[in-house]
N, C-alpha and C positions, 0 to 999 in steps of 0.2 A: 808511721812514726808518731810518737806523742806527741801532742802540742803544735804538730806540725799543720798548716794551713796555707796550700797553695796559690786559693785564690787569694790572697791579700799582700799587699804590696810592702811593708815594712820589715827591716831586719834591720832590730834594735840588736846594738853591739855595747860590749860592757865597758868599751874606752868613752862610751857616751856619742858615737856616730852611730848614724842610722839609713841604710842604701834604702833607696826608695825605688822599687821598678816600674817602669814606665808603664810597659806594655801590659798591663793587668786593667781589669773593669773595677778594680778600687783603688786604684790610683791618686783619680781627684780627689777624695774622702778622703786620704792615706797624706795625698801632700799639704791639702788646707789644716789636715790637724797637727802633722808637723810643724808646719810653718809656722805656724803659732808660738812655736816655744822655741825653737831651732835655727841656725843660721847653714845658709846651705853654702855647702864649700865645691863640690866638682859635677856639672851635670852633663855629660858626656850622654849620647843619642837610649841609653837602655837603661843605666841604672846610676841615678841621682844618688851623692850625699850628701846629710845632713851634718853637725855637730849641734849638740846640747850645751850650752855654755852657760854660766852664773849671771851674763849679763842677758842673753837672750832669754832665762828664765826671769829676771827682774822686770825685764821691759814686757814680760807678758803678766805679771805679776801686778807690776801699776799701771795694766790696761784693765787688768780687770779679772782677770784668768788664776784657776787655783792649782794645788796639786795633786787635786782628785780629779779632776777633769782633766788636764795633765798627761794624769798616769793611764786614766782611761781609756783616751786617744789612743796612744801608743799600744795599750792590751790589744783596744778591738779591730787595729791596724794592722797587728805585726805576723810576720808570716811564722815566726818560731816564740817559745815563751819569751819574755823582757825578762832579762835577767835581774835578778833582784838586786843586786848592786848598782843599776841603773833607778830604779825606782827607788832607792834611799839615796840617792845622790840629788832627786829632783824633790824630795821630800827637805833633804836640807835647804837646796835653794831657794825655793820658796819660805821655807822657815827663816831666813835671813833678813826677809823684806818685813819692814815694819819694827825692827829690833834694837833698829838704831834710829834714831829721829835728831831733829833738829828743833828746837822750839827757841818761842822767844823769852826773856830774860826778864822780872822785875823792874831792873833799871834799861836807863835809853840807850841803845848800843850796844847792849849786851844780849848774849844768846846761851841757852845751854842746850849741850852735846847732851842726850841720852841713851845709855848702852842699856843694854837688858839682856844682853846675854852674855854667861861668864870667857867665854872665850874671846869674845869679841873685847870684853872688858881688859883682857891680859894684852891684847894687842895693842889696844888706845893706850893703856898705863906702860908699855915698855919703847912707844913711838918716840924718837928723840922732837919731832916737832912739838908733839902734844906735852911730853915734859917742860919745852921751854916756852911756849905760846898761851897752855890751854891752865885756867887754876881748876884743881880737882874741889869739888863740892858735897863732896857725902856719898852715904851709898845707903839702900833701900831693900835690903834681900839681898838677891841678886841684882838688880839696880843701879847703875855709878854714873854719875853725875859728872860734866866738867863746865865750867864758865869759858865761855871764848868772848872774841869782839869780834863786834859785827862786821870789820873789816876783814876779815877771815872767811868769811861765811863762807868762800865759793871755796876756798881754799881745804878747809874742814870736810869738806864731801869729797874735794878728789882725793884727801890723802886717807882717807876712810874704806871709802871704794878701791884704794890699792892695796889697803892692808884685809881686802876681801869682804868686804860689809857693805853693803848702798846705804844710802842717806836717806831717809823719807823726812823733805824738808816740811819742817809744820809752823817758821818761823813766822808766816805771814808776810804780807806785803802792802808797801805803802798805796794809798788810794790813786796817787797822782793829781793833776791840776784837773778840773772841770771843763769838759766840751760840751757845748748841745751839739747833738750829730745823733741823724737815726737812717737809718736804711729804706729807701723807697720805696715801698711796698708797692707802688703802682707801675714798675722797672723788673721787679724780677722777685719771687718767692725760695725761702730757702728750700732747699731737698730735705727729709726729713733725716737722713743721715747725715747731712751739713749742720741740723740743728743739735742730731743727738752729742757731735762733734764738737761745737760751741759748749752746751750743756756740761760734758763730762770734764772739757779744760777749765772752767771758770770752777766746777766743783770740787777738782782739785787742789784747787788753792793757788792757781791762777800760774803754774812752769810745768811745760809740756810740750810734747810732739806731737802732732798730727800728721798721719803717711796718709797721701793721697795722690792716684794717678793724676798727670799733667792732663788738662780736663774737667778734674773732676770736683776741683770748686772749692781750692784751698784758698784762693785769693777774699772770695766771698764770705766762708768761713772768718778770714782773721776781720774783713770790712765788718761781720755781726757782732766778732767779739769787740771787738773799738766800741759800735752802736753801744752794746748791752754795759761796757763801762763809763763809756760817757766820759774819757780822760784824753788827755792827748796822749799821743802816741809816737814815735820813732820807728819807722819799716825799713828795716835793714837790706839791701839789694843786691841783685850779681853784677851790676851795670846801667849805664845810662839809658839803654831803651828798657830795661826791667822797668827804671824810676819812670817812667813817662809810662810805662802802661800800667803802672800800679795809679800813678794819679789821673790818667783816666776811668780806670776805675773807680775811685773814690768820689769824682767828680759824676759819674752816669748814675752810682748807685747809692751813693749818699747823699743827705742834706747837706755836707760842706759846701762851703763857695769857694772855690780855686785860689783866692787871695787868700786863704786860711793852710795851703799846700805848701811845704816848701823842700826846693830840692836840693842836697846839702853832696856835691860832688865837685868832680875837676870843672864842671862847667857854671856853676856856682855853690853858692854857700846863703843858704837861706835858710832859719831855722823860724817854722812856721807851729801853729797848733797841732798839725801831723807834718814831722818832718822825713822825707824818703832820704836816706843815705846808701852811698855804694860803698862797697867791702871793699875795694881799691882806694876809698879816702881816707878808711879808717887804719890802712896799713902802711899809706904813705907815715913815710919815717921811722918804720919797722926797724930797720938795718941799727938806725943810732941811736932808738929807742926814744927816740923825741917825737911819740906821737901824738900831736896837742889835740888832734882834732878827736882826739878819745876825750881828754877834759873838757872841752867844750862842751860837748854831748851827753856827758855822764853829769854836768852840773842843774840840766833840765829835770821839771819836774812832770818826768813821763808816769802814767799809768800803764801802759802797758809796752814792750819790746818785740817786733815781731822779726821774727829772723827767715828771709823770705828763703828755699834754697837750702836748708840749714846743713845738707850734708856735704855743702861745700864750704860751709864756713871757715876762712882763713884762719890758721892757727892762733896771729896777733891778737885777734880779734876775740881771742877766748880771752886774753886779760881783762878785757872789755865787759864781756860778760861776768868775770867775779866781780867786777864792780857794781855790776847793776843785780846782783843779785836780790836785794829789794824791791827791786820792780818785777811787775808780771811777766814773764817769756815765751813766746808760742813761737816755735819752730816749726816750718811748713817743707815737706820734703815728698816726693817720690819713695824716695831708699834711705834706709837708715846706714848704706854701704859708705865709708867713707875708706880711700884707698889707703890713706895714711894711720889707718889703725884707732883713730881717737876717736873712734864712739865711745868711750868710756869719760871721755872730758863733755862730750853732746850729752849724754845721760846726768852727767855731774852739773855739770854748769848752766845747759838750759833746760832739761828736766825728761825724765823719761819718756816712753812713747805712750799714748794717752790713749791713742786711737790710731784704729786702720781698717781700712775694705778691702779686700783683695780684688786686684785691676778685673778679674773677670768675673766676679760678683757684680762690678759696675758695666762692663759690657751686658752682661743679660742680661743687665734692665733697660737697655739702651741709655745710660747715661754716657757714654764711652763707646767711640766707635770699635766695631769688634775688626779685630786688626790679625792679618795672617804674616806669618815671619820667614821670611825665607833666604838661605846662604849660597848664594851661586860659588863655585869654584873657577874661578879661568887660569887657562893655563897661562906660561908665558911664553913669549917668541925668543927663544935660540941668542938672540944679541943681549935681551935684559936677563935672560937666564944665567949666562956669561955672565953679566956684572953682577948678578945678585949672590950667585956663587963664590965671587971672587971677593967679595965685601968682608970685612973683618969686625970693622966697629957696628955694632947693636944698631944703633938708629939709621947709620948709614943704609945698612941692610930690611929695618923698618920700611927707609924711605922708598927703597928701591921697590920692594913688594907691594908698597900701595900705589904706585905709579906705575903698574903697569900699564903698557900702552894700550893692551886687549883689552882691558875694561873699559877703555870709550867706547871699543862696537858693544860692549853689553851694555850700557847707558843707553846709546841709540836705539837700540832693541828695545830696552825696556818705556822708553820714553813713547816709541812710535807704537806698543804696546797696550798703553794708558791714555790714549789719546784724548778721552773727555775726563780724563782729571787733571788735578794742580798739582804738579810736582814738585818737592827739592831735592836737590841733588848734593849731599854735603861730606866735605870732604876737609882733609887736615893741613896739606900741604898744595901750595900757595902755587907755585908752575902747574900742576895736574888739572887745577882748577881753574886755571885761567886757560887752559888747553880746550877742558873742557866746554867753556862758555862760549868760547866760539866754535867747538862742535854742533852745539844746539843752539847757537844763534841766541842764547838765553843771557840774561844781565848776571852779573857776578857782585857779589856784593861778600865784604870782607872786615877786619879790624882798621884796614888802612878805607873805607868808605867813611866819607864825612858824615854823620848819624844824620843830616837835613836829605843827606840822599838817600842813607836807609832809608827814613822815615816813606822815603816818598815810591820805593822800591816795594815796602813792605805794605805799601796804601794800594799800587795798583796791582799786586798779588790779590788782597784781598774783594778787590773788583770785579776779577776775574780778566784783568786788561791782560797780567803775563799771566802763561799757563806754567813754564816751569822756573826756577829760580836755582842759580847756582852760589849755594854760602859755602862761609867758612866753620868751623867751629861757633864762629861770633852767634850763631844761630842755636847756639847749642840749648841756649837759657831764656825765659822768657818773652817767646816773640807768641805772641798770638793770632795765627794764621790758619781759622778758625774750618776753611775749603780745603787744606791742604790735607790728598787723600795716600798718597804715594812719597813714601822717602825712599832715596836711593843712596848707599852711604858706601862710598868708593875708598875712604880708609879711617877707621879711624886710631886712638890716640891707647896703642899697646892691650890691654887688657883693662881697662875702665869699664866696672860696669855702670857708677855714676852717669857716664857718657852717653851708654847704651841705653841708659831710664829717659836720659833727659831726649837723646832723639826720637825714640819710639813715640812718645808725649804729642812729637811734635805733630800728629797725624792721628791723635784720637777724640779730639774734639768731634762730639756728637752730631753725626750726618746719612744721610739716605744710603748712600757707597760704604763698603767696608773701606778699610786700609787696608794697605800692603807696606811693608819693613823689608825693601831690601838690602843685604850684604853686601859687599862683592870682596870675594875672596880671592888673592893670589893663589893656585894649586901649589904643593909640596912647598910652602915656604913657613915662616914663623910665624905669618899673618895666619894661618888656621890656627895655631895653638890659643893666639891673640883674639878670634875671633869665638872661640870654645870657650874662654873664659867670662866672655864679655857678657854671653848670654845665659852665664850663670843667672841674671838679672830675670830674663825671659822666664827662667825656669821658674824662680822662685815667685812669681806674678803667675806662673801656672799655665805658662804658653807652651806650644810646642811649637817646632822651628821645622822646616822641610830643608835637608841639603841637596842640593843639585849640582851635579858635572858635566862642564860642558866639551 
């Protein structure tokens, strides 16, 4: 057959999906070059797909990537020819970026919008916003010009980006106040992809993402870029032990002095030269829109925003960011998957993705422990079968599947197992887990632990005093438990693969032992569909997952 090539793993399809087959020796070649441009939607055990979308080609676009290398990928990939209506669909999208810009303005507070392509120009001129917001300013060729105010700014990108255009913001950004602060060098040296990382955001004119496995040195990363601006700063957080290990960091690795730290949450309000704030404070009063503690914070004169987590950023909190749109924004994430669909406000409002290593690029080098992934199936016993069958409402039936009682003997197995590693064992609902901890004689720690007992839970984990630890979600997000070789994760939270980034994370910090990621699946329930999805995430990070029945 013409054009036809067996060994190669891609089949590009003309709706812009592309099945990726597993089982072939060009696979890993076939998925890193995908991945690049592509967001993957179903990875089922044989043959992965991808979709090609405007926003996955923009974000590979303001990393760095063209659409000749692109198209290339996918030629010397695909197992049948790439239809050419695929290849002009990726030639338009790329042709999009850079078309429209945003610059700043002669006078103070003003901005202008620059379109430069004519269709894109018919869009902007027939916007009922941009008629009543934006004054038109001349046109240049092809060219057209509008005046906004700077109060708009973040505003002008999203509504740009929905009438099908990105923004390449060029309006600049304020310098912020002056810090002395520089990084220890006699404590720890950057990785050279930490530095090429720092390098490429500050070159960008200071709003960006950076994707990096949990690991693999995003906290360091935002501590150089602080260093290399010299401003104060505002670290946006998921929670209060996030803020306490972010300021111990700051504190081991930089020349700040602790009284210059302040932590700006339910347990206080201190707004310091680097202020650490949680995303729970800045959403308190969400509901009545009286949320002051956005004004407070947006009146500082920060240098830079770092938004730690960004693909959990709370929706409120995206007001927040068009306000500080003059200030610098670095976003630090795992995954740019957010389940709520608003990657297109993370792209708008705190800036494309800038950079990324793919997790097992950082495994080879042993930056990253290299981690095996595996899905146990258990069945159930006859009485929860009964109930679970019998269930009608969605979560009820959630619950019943991750609480099966079988999977305490698979814990005990797998625990007795591992016996010279540090285990956690994390789970979502609150009875299984207390069940569990005293099956394994192990401490439980949860959202209702007072955080002085976390702390001190989470101090003698990393002593090696406890070997296994039973959490809750609360664990989900920045705990740094640097020994921890084995997860064992008894349910989690439907089909999240955010969830499924942030646990894997929790067990790849660089060490002698590989990791192990285990599942534990209810057999014939929902929780496998829940569990196929989750690890959509796996795939796209380029793992492969063993499933086992027991």
């Amino acid at each position: 057959m013409s054009g036809f090539h067996p060994e190669r793993a891609l089949i590009v399809q003309s709706d812009l999906s592309v099945l990726v087959e597993v089982d072939v020796p060009d696979y890993p070649k076939a998925r890193a070059s995908i991945a690049s441009i592509a967001e993957l939607e179903k990875s089922p055990e044989h043959v992965h797909t991808y979709r090609i979308t405007p926003l996955s080609i923009w974000n590979a676009a303001a990393a760095g990537r063209n659409a000749e290398e692109a198209k290339a990928g996918l030629v010397a990939h695909a197992k049948y020819d790439v239809p050419a209506s695929v290849l002009s669909q990726i030639d338009d999208f790329f042709g999009r970026w850079g078309k429209v810009t945003l610059e700043a303005g002669h006078e103070e507070g003003a901005l202008v919008l620059v379109v430069r392509d004519p269709s894109a120009v018919a869009r902007v001129s027939r916007d009922p916003w941009f008629v009543e917001h934006a004054v038109p300013m001349g046109a240049d060729g092809g060219t057209k010009r509008w005046g906004v105010s700077l109060v708009h700014r973040g505003e002008v990108k999203q509504r740009v980006l929905k009438l099908g255009w990105p923004v390449d913001d060029r309006a600049g950004v304020r310098a912020g106040e002056k810090l002395e602060i520089a990084l220890r060098d006699d404590v720890f040296q950057l990785r050279d992809y930490q530095q090429q990382a720092v390098d490429i955001f500050l070159d960008s004119g200071g709003h960006g993402v950076v994707c990096l496995p949990c690991g693999g040195g995003k906290t360091v990363i935002a501590l150089s870029t602080i260093a290399k601006l010299g401003t104060r700063a505002l670290i946006l957080v998921t929670g209060h032990e996030a803020a306490e290990q972010w300021k111990r960091e700051l504190i081991a690795k930089t020349t700040i002095e602790p009284e210059q730290i302040g932590l700006y949450s339910g347990q206080g309000k201190e707004i310091k030269d680097v202020t650490i704030a949680t995303y729970s404070i800045l959403t308190s009063g969400a509901k009545t829109k009286a949320m002051r503690h956005f004004d407070v914070l947006a009146r500082e004169p920060w240098g830079v925003v770092i938004y730690d987590e960004v693909h959990l950023l709370p929706a409120p909190v995206f007001r927040l960011s068009a306000a500080l749109q003059a200030t610098r924004r670095l976003g630090l994430t795992a995954t740019l998957v957010r389940e709520d669909g608003r990657e297109g406000d993370v792209f708008s409002l705190i800036g494309p993705k800038r950079f990324d290593v793919p997790w097992r690029d950082l495994e080879a080098t042993g930056f990253i422990a290299a981690a095996r992934c595996i899905e146990r199936r258990v069945p159930m016993p006859d009485d929860a079968r009964e109930r679970y069958d019998g269930a009608i409402d969605q979560h009820e039936r959630a619950r019943l599947a991750a609480d099966n009682p079988a999977k305490d003997d698979m814990v005990r197995e797998l625990v007795q197992m591992h016996q010279d590693d540090q285990i956690l064992v994390i789970g979502t609902y609150l009875d299984q887990l207390e069940r569990l901890s005293k099956v394994l004689n192990a401490p439980l720690l949860t959202g209702e632990t007072p955080h002085p007992k976390r702390e001190e839970l989470y101090a003698a984990f990393r002593r090696g005093e406890i070997r296994v630890l039973v959490v809750s979600k609360v664990a989900n997000f920045a705990i740094d438990l640097p020994d921890a070789s084995v997860l064992i994760q008894v349910a989690g939270t439907f089909a999240s693969r955010q969830e499924e980034a942030q646990r894997l994370g929790r067990i790849l910090r660089p060490k002698r032992r590989g990791a192990w990621f285990y599942t534990l699946v209810s057999q014939g329930t929902e929780e496998v569909e829940w569990a196929r999805n989750r690890q959509r995430f796996l795939a796209e990070q380029g793992y492969g997952y063993d499933i086992e029945t027991t």
